[in-house]
VEXGU-120422 format. One record per residue (C-alpha): residue number from 0; residue in one letter; x, y, z. Coordinates in steps of 0.1 Angstrom, whole numbers. Example, Ala and Ser with C-alpha at 12.3 -4.5 7.8 and 13.67 -1.06 7.14 Angstrom:
# residues 2
<atom nr="0" rest="a" px="123" py="-45" pz="78"/>
<atom nr="1" rest="s" px="137" py="-11" pz="71"/>
This chain:
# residues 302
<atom nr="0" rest="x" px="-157" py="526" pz="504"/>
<atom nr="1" rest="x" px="-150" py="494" pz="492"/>
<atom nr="2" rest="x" px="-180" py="468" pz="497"/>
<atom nr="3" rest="x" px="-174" py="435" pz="515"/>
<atom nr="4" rest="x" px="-198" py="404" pz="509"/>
<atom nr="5" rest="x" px="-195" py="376" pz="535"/>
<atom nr="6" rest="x" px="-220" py="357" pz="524"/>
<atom nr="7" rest="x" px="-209" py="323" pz="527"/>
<atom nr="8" rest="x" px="-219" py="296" pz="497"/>
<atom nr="9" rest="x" px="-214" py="264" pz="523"/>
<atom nr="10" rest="x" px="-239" py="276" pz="547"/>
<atom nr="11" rest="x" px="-271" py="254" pz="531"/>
<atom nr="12" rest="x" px="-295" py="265" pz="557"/>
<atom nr="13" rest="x" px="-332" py="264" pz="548"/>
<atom nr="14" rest="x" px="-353" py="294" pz="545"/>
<atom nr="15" rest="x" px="-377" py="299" pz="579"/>
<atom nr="16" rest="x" px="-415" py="290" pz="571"/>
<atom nr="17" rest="x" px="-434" py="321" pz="557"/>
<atom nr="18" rest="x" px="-466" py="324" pz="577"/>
<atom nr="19" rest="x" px="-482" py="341" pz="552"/>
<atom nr="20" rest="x" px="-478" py="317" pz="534"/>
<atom nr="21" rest="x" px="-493" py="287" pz="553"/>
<atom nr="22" rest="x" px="-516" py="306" pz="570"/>
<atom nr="23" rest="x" px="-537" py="317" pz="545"/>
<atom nr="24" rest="x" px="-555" py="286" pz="527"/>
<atom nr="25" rest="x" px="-562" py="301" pz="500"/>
<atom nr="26" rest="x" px="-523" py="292" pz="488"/>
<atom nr="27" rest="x" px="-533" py="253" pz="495"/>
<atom nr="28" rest="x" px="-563" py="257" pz="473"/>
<atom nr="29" rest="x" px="-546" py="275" pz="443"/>
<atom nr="30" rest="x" px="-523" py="245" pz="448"/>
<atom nr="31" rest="x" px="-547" py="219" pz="443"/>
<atom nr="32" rest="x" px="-564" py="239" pz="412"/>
<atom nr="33" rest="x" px="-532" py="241" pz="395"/>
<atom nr="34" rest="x" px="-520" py="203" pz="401"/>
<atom nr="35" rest="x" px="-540" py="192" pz="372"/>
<atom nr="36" rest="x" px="-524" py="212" pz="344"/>
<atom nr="37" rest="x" px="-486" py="192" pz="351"/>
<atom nr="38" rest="x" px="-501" py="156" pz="354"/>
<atom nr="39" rest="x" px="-482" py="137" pz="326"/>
<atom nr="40" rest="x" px="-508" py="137" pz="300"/>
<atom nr="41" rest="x" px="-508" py="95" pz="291"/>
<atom nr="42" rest="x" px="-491" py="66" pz="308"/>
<atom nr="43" rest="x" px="-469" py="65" pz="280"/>
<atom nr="44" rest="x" px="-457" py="18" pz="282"/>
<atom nr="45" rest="x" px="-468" py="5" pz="249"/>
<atom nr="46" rest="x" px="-482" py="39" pz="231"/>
<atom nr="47" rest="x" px="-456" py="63" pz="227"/>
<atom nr="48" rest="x" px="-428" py="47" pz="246"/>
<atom nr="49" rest="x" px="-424" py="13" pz="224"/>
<atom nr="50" rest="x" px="-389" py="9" pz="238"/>
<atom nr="51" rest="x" px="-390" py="15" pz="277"/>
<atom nr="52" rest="x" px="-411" py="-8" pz="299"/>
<atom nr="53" rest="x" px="-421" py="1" pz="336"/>
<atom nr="54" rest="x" px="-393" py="-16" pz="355"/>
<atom nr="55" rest="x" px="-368" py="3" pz="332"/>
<atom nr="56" rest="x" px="-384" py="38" pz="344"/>
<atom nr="57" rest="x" px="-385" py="19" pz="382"/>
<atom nr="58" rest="x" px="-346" py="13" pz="379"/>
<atom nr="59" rest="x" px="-336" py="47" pz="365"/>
<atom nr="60" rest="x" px="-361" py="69" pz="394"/>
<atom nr="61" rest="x" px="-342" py="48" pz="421"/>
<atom nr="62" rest="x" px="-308" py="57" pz="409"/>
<atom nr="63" rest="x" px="-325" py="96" pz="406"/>
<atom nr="64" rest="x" px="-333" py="93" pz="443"/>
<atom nr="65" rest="x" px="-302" py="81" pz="451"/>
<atom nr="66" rest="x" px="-280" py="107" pz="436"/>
<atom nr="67" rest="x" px="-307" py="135" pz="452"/>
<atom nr="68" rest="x" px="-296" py="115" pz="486"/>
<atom nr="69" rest="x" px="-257" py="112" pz="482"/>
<atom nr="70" rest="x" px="-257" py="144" pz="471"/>
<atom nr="71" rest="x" px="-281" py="160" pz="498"/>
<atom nr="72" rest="x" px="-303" py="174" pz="474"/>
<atom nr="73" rest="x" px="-335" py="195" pz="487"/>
<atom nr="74" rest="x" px="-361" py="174" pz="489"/>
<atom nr="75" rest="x" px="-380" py="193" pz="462"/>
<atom nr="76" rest="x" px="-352" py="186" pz="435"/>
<atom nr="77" rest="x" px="-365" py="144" pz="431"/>
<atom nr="78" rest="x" px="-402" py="147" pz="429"/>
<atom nr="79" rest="x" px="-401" py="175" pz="402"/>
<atom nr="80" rest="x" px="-373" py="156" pz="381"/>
<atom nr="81" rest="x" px="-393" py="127" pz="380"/>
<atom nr="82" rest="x" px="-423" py="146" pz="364"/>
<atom nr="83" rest="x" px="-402" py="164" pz="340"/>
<atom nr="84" rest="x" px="-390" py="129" pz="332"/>
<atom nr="85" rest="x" px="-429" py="116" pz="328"/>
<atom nr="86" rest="x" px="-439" py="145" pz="309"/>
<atom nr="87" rest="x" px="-413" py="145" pz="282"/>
<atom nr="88" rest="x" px="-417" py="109" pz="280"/>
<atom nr="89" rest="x" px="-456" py="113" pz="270"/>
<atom nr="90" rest="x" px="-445" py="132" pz="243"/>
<atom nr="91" rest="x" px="-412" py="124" pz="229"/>
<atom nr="92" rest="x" px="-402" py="86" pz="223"/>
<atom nr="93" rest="x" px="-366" py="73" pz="228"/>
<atom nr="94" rest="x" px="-344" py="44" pz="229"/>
<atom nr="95" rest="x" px="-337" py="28" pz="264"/>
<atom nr="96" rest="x" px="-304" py="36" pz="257"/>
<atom nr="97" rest="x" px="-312" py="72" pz="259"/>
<atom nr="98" rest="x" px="-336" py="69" pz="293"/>
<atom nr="99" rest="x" px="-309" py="76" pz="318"/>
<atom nr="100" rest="x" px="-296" py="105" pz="300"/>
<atom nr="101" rest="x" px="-333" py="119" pz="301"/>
<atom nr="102" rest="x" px="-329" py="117" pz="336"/>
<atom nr="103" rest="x" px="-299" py="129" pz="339"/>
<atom nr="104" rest="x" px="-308" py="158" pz="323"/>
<atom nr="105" rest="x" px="-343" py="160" pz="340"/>
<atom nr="106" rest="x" px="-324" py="161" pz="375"/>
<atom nr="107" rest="x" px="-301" py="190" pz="361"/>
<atom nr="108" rest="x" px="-332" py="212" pz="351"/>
<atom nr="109" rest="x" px="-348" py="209" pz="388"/>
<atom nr="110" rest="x" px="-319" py="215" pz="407"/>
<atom nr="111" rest="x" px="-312" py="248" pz="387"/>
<atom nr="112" rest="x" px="-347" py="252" pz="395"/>
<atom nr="113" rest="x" px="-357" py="243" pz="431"/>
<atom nr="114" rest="x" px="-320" py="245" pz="452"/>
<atom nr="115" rest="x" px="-296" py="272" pz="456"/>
<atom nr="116" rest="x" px="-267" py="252" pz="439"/>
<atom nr="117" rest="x" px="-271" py="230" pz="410"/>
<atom nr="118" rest="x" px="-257" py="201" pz="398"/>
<atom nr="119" rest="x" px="-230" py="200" pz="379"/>
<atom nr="120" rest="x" px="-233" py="186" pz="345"/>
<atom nr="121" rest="x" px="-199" py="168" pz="353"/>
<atom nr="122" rest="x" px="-207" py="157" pz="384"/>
<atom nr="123" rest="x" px="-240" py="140" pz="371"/>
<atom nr="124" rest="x" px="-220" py="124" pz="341"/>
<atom nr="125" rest="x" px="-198" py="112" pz="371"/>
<atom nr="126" rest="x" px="-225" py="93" pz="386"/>
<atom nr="127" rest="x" px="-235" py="77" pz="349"/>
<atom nr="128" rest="x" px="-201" py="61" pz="350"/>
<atom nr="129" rest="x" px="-197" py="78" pz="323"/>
<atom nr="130" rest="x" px="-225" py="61" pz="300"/>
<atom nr="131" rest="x" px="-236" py="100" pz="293"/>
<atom nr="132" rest="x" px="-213" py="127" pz="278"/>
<atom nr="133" rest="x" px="-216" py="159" pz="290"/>
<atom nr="134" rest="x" px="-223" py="176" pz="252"/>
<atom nr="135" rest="x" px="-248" py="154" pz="252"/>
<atom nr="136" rest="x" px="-266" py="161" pz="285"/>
<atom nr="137" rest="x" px="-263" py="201" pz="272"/>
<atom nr="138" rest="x" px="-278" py="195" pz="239"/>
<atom nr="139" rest="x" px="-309" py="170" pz="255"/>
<atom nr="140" rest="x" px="-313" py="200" pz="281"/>
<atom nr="141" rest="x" px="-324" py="221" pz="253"/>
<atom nr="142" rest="x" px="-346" py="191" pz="241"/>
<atom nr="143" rest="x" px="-360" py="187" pz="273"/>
<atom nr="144" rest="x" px="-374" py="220" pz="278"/>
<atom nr="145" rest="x" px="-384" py="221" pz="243"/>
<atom nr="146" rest="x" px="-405" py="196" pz="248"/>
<atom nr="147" rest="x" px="-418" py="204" pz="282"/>
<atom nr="148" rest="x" px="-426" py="240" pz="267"/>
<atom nr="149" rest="x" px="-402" py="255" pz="288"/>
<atom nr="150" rest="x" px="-427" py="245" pz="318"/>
<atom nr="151" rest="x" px="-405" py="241" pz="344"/>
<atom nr="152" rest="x" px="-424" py="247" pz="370"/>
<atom nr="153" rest="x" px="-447" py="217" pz="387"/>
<atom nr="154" rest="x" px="-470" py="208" pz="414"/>
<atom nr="155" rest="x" px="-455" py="180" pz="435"/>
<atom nr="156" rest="x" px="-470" py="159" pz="461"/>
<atom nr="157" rest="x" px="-436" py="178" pz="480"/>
<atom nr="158" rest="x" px="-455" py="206" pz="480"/>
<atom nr="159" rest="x" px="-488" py="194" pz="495"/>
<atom nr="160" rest="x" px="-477" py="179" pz="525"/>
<atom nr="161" rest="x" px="-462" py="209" pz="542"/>
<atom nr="162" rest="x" px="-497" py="233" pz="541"/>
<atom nr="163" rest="x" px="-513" py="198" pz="553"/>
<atom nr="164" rest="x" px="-494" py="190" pz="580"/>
<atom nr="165" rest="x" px="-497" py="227" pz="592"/>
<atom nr="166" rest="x" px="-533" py="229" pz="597"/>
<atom nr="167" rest="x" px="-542" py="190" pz="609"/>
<atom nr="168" rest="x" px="-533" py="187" pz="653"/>
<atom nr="169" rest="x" px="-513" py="152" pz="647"/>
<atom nr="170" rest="x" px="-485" py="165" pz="629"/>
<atom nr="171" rest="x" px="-468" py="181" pz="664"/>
<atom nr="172" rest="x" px="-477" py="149" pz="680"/>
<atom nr="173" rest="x" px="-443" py="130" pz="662"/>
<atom nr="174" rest="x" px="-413" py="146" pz="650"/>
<atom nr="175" rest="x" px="-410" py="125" pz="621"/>
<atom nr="176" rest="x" px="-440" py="125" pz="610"/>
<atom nr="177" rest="x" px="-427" py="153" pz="580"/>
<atom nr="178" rest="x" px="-397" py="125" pz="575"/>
<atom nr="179" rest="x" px="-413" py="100" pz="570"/>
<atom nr="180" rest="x" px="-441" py="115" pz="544"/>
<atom nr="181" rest="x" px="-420" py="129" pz="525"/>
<atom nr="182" rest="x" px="-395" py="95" pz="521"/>
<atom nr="183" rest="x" px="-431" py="82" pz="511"/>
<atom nr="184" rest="x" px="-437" py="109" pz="485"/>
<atom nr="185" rest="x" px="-405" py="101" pz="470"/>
<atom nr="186" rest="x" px="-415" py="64" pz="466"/>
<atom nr="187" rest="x" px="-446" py="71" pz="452"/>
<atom nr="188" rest="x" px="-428" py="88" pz="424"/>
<atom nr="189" rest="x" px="-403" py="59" pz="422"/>
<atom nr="190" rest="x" px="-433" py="35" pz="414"/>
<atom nr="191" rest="x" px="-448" py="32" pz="378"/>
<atom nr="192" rest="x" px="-483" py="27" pz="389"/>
<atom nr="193" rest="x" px="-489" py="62" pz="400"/>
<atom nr="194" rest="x" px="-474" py="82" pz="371"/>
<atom nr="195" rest="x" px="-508" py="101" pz="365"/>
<atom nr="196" rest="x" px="-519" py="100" pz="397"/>
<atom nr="197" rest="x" px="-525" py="133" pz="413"/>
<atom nr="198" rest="x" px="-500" py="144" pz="436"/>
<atom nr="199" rest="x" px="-526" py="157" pz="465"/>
<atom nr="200" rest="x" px="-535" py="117" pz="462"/>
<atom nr="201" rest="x" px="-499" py="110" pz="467"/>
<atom nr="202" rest="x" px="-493" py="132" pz="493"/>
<atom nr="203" rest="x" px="-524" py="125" pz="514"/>
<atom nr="204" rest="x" px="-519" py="84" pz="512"/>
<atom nr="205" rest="x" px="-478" py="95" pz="519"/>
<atom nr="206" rest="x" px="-490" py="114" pz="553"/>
<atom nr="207" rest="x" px="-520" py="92" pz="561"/>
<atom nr="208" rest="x" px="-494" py="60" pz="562"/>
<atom nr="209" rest="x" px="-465" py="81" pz="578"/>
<atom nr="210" rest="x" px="-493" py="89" pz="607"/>
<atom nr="211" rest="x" px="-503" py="47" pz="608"/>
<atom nr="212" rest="x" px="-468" py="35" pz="611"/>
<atom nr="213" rest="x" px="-462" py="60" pz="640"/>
<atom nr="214" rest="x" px="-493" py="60" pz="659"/>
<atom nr="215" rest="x" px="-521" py="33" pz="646"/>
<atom nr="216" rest="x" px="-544" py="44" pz="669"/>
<atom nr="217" rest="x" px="-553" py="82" pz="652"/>
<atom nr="218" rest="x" px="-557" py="66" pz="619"/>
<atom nr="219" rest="x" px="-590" py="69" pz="607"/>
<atom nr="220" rest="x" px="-590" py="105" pz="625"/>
<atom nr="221" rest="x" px="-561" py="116" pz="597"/>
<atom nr="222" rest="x" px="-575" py="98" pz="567"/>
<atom nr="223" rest="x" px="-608" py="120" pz="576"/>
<atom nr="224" rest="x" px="-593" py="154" pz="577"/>
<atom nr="225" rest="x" px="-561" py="150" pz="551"/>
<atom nr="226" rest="x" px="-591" py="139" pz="525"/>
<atom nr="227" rest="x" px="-609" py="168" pz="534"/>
<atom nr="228" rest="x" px="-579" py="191" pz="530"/>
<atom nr="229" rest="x" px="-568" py="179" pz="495"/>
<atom nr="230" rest="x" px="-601" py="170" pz="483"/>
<atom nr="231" rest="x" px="-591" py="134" pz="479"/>
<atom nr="232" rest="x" px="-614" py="100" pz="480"/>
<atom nr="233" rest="x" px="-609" py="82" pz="513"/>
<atom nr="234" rest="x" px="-609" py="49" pz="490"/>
<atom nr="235" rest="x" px="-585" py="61" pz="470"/>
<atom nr="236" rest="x" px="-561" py="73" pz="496"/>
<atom nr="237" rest="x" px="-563" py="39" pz="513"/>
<atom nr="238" rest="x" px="-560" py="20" pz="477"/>
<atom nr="239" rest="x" px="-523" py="40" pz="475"/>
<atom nr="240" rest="x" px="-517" py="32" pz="517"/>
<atom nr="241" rest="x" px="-518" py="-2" pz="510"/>
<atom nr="242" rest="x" px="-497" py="-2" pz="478"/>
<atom nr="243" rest="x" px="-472" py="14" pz="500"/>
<atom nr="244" rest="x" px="-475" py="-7" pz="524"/>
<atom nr="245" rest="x" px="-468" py="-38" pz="503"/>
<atom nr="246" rest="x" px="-443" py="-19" pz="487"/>
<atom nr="247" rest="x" px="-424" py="-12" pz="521"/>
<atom nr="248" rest="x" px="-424" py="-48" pz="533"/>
<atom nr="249" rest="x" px="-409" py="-59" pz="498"/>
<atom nr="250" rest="x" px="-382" py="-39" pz="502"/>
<atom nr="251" rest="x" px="-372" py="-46" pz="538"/>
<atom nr="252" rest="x" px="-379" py="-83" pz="534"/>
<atom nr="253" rest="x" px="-355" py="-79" pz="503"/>
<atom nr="254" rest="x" px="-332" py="-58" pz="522"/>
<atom nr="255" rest="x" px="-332" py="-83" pz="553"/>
<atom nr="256" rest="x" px="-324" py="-115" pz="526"/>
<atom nr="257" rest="x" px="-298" py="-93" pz="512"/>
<atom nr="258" rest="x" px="-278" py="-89" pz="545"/>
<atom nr="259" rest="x" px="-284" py="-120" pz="558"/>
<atom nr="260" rest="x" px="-274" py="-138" pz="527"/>
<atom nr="261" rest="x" px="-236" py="-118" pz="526"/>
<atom nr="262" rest="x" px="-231" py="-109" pz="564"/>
<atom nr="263" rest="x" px="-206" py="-86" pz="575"/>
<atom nr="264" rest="x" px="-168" py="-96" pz="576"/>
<atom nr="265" rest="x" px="-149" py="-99" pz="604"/>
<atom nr="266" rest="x" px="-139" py="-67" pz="621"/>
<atom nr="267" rest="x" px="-160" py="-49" pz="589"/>
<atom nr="268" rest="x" px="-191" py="-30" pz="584"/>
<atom nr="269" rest="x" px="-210" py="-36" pz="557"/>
<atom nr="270" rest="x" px="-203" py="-14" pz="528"/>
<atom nr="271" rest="x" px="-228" py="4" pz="513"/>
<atom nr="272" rest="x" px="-238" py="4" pz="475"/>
<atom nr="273" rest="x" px="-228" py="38" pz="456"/>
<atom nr="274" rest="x" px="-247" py="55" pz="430"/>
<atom nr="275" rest="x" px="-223" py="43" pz="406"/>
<atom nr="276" rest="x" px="-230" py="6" pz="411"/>
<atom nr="277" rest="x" px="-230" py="-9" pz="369"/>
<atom nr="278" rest="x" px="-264" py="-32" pz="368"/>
<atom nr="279" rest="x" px="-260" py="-55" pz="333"/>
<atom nr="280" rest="x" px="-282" py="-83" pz="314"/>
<atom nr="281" rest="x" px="-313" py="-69" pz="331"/>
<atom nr="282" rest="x" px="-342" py="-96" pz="317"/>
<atom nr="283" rest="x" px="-378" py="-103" pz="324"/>
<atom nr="284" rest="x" px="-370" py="-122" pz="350"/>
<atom nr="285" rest="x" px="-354" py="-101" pz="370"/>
<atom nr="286" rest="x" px="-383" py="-71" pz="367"/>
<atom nr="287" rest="x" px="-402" py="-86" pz="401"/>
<atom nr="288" rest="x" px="-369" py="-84" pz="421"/>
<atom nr="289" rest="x" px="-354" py="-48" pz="436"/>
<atom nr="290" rest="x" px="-335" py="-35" pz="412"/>
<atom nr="291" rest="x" px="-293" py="-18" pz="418"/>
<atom nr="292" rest="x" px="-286" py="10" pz="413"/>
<atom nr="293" rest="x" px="-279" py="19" pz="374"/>
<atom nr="294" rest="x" px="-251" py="34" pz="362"/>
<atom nr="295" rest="x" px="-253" py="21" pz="322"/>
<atom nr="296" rest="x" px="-291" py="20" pz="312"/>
<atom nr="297" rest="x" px="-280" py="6" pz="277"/>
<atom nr="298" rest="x" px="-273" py="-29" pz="293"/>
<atom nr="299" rest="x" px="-305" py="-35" pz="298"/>
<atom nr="300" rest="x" px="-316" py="-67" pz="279"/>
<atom nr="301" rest="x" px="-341" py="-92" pz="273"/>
């Protein structure tokens, strides 16, 4: 009898939620206990990294997240990239010339890892304009893991926010309450100020100021029992909130300039930048504005 699979490789639907798994907190708590162990071990501007400075790292995590969004990556696939990224960077040092290669590389390894279908080394060379070759991105995968100790598993601030928002009542109150903390958690990991940061910090400031924006009023309510449940400091939770809070009006007010400043053609939408958009001559000076999207890390300049 011959044996017929029609299991079909485009259907990307999302496994259903265990309840097993969320219902028993002890799988939150082993969580927390093992976050520690895959913080990145210094912040590594000035000591190991002599080459790299933070707005370089800010540059290369935003085109990250944008390739995890064109391509509909899980959302999993960015957050643990980023730490790979972190924790071979505390321990190897490079050229910025070699930083969006690490990344590269770093987004290969956790889509093997946490989605069904991987990206393609060619695909990811694609979005480098080319800048990275792809016997270079298979030779720096083995460096990678090398250096990582083939540790490729992590605990993200991704993988907080799910067993949180499961057993606090506000999280059925707004359907995008999950949306919008996990767009958070991403920009947390985009920022250079919270690289050893915990991620059960991350995550509880992500949902506390996901709750705020879409209902004010229950906000002290959340901060209270999303600190109790990842064992967080209130003033530390709100210390992040209000970094991502400033960081949220900088980018719409930047955002806003931006479109006001070209306008849409006649009879046109606006076009939208691609992840292959070249940014050159980046200086000092242009660290304090929001960066484009990279496609050639070795023109950055001073």
């Amino acid at each position: 009898m011959d044996l017929l699979c029609v299991e079909r490789l485009s259907d990307c639907r999302l496994a259903e939620r265990d309840p097993v798994i969320f219902e028993d907190m002890r799988v939150l708590q082993n969580i927390l206990n093992l976050e520690t162990l895959f913080i990145p071990s210094c912040n590594y501007f000035g000591t190991v990294q002599k080459d790299i400075q933070p707005f370089m790292r800010k540059v290369v995590t935003t085109w990250m997240l944008e390739v995890c969004e064109e391509q509909r990556c899980e959302n999993q696939v960015f957050p643990l990239a980023v730490n790979f990224v972190d924790r071979f960077l505390c321990c190897c040092p490079i050229s910025r010339r070699q930083l969006q290669l690490v990344g590269s590389v770093c987004l290969l390894l956790a889509s093997k890892i946490r989605q069904c279908h991987a990206l393609s080394v060619d695909l990811l060379c694609v979005y480098t304009d080319h800048s990275v070759r792809p016997e270079d991105m298979r030779n720096w995968e083995l460096l990678v893991l090398s250096k990582l100790k083939w540790t490729v598993t992590a605990v993200t601030g991704f993988d907080i926010v799910d067993h949180v928002l499961h057993r606090v009542p506000f999280s059925t109150s707004h359907p995008l309450t999950r949306q919008h903390a996990l767009t958070l958690v991403d920009l947390c990991y985009i920022e250079p100020e919270f690289i050893q940061s915990r991620p059960s910090l991350l995550a509880a400031a992500s949902i506390c100021a996901a709750v705020r924006g879409l209902n004010p009023a229950c906000g002290s309510t959340v901060l209270t029992s999303v600190c109790a449940l990842t064992r967080t400091e209130p003033k530390a939770v709100e210390r992040i909130m209000r970094h991502i809070e400033v960081v949220l009006a900088t980018e719409m007010a930047s955002q806003q300039q931006q479109q006001a400043s070209l306008g849409p053609l006649p009879g046109k939408l606006p076009s939208s930048t691609t992840p292959t958009t070249k940014v050159s001559n980046v200086t000092d000076a242009d660290e304090s504005r929001q960066p484009e999207t990279p496609t050639d890390v070795q023109d950055v300049h001073f």
